[in-house]
C-alpha positions as CSV (number, residue, x, y, z in Angstrom):
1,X,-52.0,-70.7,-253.7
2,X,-48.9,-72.6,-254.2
3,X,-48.8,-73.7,-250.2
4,X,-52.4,-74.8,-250.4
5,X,-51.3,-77.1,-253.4
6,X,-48.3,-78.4,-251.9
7,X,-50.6,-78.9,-248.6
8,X,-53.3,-81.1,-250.5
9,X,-50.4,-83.2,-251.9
10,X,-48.8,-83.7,-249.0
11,X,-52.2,-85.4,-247.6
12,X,-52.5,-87.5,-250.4
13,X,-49.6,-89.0,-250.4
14,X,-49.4,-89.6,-246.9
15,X,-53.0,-90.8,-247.0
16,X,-52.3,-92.6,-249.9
17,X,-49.3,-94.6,-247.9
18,X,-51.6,-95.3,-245.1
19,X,-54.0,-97.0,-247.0
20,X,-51.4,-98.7,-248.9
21,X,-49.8,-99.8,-245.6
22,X,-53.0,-100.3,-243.4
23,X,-55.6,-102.1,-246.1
24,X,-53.2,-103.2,-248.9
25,X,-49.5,-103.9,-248.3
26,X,-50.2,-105.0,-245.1
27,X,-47.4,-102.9,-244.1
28,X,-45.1,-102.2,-240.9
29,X,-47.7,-99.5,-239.4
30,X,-50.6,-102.2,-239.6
31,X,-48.3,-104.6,-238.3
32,X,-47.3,-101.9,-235.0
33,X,-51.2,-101.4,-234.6
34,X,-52.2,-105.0,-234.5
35,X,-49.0,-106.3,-232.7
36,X,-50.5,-105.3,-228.8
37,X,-53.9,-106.6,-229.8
38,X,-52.3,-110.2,-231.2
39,X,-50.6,-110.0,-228.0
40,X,-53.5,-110.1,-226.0
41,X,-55.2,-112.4,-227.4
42,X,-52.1,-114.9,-227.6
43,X,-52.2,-114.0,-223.7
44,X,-55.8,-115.2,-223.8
45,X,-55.6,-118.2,-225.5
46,X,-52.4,-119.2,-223.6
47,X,-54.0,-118.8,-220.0
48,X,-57.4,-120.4,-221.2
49,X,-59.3,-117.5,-220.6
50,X,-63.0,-117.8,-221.6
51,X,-63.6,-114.4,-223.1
52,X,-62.2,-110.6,-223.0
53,X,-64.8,-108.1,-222.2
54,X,-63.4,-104.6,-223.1
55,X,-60.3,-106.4,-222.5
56,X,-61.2,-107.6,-218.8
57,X,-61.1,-111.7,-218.8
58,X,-63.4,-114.0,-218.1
59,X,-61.7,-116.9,-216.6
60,X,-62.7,-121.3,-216.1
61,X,-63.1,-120.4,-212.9
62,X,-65.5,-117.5,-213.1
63,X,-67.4,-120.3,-215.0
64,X,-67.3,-122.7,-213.0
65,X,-68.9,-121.0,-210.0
66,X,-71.5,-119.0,-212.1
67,X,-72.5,-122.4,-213.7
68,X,-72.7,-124.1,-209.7
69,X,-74.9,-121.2,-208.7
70,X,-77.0,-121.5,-211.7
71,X,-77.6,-125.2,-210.6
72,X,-77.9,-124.5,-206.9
73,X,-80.7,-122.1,-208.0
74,X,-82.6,-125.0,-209.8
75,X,-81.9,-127.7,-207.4
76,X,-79.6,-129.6,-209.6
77,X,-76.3,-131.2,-209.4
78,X,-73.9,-130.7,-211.9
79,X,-72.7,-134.7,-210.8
80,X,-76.5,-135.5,-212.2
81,X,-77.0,-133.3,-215.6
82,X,-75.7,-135.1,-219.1
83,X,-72.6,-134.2,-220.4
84,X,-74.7,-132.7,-223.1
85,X,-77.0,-130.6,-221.5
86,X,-74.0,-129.3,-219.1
87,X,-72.2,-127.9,-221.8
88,X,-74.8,-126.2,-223.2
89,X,-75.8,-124.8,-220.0
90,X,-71.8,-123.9,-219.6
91,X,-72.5,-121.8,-222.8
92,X,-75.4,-120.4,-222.1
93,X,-73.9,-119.3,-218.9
94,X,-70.9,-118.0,-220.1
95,X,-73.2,-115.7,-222.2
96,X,-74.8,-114.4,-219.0
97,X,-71.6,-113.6,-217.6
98,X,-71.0,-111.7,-220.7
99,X,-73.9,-109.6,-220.6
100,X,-73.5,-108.9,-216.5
101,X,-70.1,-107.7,-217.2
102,X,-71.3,-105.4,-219.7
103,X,-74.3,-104.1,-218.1
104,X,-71.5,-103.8,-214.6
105,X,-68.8,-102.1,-217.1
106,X,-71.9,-99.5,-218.2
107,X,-73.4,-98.9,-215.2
108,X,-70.1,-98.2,-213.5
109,X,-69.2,-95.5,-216.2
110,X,-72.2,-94.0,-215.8
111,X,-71.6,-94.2,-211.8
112,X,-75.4,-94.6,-211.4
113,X,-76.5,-93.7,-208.6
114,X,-78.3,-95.8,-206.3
115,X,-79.8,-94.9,-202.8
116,X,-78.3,-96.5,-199.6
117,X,-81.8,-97.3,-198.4
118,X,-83.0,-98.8,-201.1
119,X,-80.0,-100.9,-201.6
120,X,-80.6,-102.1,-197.8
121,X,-84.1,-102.4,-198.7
122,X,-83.2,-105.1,-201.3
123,X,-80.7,-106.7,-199.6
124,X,-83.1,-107.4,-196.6
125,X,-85.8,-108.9,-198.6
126,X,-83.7,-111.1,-200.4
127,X,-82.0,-112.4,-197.2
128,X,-85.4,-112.9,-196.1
129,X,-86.2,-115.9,-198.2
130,X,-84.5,-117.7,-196.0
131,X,-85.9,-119.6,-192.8
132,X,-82.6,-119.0,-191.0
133,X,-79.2,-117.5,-190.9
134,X,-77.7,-121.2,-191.5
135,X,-79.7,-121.7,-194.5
136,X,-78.5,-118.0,-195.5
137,X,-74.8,-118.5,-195.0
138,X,-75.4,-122.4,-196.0
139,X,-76.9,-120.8,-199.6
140,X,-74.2,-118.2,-199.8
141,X,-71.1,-120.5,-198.9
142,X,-72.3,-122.9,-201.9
143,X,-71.9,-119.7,-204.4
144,X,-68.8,-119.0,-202.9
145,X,-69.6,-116.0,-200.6
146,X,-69.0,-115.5,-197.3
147,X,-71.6,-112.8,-195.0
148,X,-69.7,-109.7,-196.2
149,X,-69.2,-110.7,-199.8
150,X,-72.7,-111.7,-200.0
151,X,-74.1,-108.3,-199.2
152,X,-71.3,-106.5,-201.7
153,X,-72.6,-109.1,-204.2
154,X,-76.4,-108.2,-203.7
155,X,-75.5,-104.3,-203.7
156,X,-74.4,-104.8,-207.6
157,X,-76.7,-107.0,-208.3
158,X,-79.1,-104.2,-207.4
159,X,-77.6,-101.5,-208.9
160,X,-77.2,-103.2,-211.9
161,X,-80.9,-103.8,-212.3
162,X,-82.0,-99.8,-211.3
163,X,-79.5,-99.0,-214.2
164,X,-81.0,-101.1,-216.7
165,X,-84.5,-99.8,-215.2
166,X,-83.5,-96.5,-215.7
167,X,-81.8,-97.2,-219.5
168,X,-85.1,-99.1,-220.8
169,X,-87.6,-97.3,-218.5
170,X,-88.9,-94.7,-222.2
171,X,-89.8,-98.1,-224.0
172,X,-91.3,-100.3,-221.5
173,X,-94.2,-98.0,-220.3
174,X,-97.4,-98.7,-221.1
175,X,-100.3,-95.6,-221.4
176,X,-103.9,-96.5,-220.7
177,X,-104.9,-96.2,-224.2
178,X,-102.1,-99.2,-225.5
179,X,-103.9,-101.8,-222.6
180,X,-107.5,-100.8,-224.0
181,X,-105.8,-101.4,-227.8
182,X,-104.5,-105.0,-226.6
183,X,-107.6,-105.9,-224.7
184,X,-110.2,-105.0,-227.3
185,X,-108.0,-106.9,-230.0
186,X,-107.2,-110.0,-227.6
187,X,-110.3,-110.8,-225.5
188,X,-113.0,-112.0,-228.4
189,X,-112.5,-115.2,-230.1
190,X,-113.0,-115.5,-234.1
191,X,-116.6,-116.0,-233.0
192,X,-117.5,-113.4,-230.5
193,X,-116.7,-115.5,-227.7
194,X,-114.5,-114.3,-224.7
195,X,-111.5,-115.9,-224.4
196,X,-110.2,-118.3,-222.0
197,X,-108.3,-116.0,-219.5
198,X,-111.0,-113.1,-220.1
199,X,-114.1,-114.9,-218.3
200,X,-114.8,-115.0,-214.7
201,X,-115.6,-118.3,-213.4
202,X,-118.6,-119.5,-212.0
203,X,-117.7,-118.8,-208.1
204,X,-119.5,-119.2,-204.6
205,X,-119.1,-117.4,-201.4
206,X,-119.0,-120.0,-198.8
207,X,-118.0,-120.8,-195.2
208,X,-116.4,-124.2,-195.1
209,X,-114.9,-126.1,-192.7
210,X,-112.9,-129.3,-193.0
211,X,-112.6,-132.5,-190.6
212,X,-110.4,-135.4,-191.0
213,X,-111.2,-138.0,-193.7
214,X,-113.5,-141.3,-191.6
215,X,-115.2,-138.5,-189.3
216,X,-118.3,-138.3,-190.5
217,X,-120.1,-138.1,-186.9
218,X,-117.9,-135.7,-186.0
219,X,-118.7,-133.7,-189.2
220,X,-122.6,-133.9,-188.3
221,X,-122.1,-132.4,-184.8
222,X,-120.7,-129.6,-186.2
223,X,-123.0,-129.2,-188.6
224,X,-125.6,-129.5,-185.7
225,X,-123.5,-126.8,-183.6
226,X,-122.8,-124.6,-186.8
227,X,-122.4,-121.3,-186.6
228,X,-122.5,-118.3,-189.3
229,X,-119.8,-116.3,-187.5
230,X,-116.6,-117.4,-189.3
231,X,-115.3,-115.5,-192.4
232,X,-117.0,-116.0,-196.0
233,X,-115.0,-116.5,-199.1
234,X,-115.5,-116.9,-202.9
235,X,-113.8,-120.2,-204.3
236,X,-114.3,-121.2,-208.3
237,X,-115.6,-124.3,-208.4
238,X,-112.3,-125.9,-209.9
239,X,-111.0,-125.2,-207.0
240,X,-112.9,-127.4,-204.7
241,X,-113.0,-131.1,-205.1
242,X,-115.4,-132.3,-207.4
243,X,-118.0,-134.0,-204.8
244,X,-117.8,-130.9,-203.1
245,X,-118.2,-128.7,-206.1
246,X,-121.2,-130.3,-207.4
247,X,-123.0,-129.8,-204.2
248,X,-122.3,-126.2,-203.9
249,X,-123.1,-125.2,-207.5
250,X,-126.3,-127.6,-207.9
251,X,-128.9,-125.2,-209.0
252,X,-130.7,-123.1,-206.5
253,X,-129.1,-124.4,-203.2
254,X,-128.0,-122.1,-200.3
255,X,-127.9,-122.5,-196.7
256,X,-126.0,-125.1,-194.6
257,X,-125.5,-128.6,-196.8
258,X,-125.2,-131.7,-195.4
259,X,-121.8,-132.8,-194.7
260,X,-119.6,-134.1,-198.1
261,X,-116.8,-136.2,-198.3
262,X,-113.8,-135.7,-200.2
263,X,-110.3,-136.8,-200.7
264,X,-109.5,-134.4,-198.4
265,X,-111.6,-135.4,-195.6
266,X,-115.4,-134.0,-194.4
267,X,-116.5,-130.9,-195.9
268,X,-119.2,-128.9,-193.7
269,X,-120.3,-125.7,-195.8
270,X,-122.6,-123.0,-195.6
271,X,-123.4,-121.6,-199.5
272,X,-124.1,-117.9,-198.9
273,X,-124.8,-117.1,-203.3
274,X,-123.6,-118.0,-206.0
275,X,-122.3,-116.4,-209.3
276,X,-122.3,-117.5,-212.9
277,X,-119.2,-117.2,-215.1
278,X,-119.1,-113.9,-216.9
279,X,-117.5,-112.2,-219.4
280,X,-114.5,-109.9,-217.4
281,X,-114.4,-106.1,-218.5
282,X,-111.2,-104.4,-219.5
283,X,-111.3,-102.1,-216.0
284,X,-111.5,-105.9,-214.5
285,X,-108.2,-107.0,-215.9
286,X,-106.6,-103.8,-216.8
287,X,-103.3,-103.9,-214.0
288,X,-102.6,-107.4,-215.2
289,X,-102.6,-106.5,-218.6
290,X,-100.1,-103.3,-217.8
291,X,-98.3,-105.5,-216.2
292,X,-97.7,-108.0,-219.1
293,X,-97.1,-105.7,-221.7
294,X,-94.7,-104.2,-219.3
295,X,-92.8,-107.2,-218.5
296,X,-92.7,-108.3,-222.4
297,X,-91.4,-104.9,-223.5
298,X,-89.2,-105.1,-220.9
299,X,-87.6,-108.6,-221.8
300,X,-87.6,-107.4,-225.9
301,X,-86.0,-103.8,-224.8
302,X,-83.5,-105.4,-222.1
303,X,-82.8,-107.8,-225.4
304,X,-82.1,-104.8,-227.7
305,X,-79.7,-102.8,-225.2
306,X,-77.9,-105.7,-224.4
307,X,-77.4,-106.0,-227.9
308,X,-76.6,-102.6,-228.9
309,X,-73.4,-103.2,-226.0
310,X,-72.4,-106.3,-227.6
311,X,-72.1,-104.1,-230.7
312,X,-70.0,-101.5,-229.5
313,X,-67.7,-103.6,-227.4
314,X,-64.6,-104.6,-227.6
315,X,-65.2,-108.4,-226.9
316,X,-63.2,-111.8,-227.7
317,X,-64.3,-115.4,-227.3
318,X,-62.4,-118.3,-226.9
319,X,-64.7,-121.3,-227.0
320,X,-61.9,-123.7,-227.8
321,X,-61.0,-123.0,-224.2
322,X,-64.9,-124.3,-222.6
């Protein structure tokens, strides 16, 4: 009994001095914990570093060329932007890099696995945005990539995305009876009318045919030689031009029209039926509305993890160095 006593007061009294020395006195252990950290962040401030990211830097330079590729990708010029708008794009920016070299710090602790051919998959149809291999190499020199680094860059970029798939894939799916829920509380106005967005438009299946604007002969001898052999699609009328879109939804006309001109030249069309506007069922619109849900759940969930990784990080910014 007596050890257990002089146990207990042993810990308090050593526990006792580290809380004197850690929260009060401010003492020489506090001073040994917090000396390597002060360090580091001296270091920081001294080589103008942007930010520490679990004590990885993010350097002017980083920056700099994530800023040029985020203009590159809007077709602007950083020699054009204000002064004022560039630095807050510079901070917005720098917050993107943040949250990249988070998601990259996560997904390579988890060492996420990715499949070879879907990486290639990606890779391939992102390289095939572009008309040529100039344009490619043109694109990829301006971000600062060569051929090689270009693909490594796009593998990442991919893998990043499958992990944050997989991390946010439980609260982004949407079950059949959630996209009835949303459609039967969204599609009725306050007073029983469908919504804009939930109505078909009026539509007609047509086969048209346009000829230069000033050729109206030329438009009449087709229309003489017409025939019904091409393919038939519908168009809404506010896609057609309006002289053309009043003569096709006049009431009760079908058949070949007499030729109608238009901005866009001479209009020969054959009016196969018509359809009114009509109210659009939920099995009409339900993939689009799955697919909404989806992709606002996913922006609110990627939100939320990207938060909770800011919380647990070990991150440092230094603005004063923008």
């Amino acid at each position: 009994m007596k050890n257990l006593s002089w146990r207990w007061m042993l810990y308090l009294v050593v526990g006792g001095y580290l809380l004197l020395d850690l929260k009060v006195c401010h003492g020489p252990l506090r001073d040994a914990m917090r000396s390597p950290r002060e360090a580091a962040l001296a270091v920081a401030r001294e080589r103008g570093w942007l930010a520490l990211v679990n004590r990885e830097p993010l350097t002017r330079d980083q920056l700099d060329l994530a800023v040029a590729r985020h203009l590159y990708q809007r077709g602007l010029d950083a020699a054009t932007v204000p002064a004022k708008n560039l630095a807050m794009i510079r901070r917005a920016v720098l917050q993107s890099l943040i949250d990249d070299t988070l998601v990259r710090h996560y997904a390579d602790g988890d060492r996420f696995p990715v499949a070879p051919e879907e990486t290639a998959a990606f890779v391939a149809a992102w390289k095939s945005g572009f008309a040529t291999k100039e344009d490619l190499l043109k694109a990829a020199t301006v971000q600062g990539l060569d051929e090689k680094a270009l693909d490594a860059e796009l593998a990442r970029i991919w893998t990043r995305k499958r992990w944050l798939e997989h991390r946010i894939e439980p609260g982004v799916t949407v079950t059949e009876e959630e996209a009835r829920n949303w459609f039967e509380e969204n599609h009725l106005k306050s007073d029983g009318e469908p919504r804009p967005g939930f109505i078909e438009p009026e539509k007609a299946r047509i086969r048209e045919l346009v000829l230069p604007a000033g050729d109206e002969a030329a438009a009449r001898e087709r229309r003489a030689a017409w025939k019904s052999d091409s393919e038939a699609r519908w168009r809404a009328r506010e896609e057609l031009p309006e002289a053309v879109a009043t003569a096709v939804f006049a009431s009760g006309v079908s058949g070949l029209l007499e030729p109608i001109a238009s901005p866009q030249g001479w209009h020969v069309i054959e009016v196969i039926e018509t359809r009114e506007s009509q109210p659009l069922a939920f099995e009409d619109l339900r993939e689009e509305i799955i697919a909404h849900l989806e992709a606002q759940r996913t922006e609110e969930t990627v939100k939320e993890l990207l938060g909770k990784l800011r919380t647990v990080a070990n991150l440092h910014l230094f603005e004063e160095n923008l």
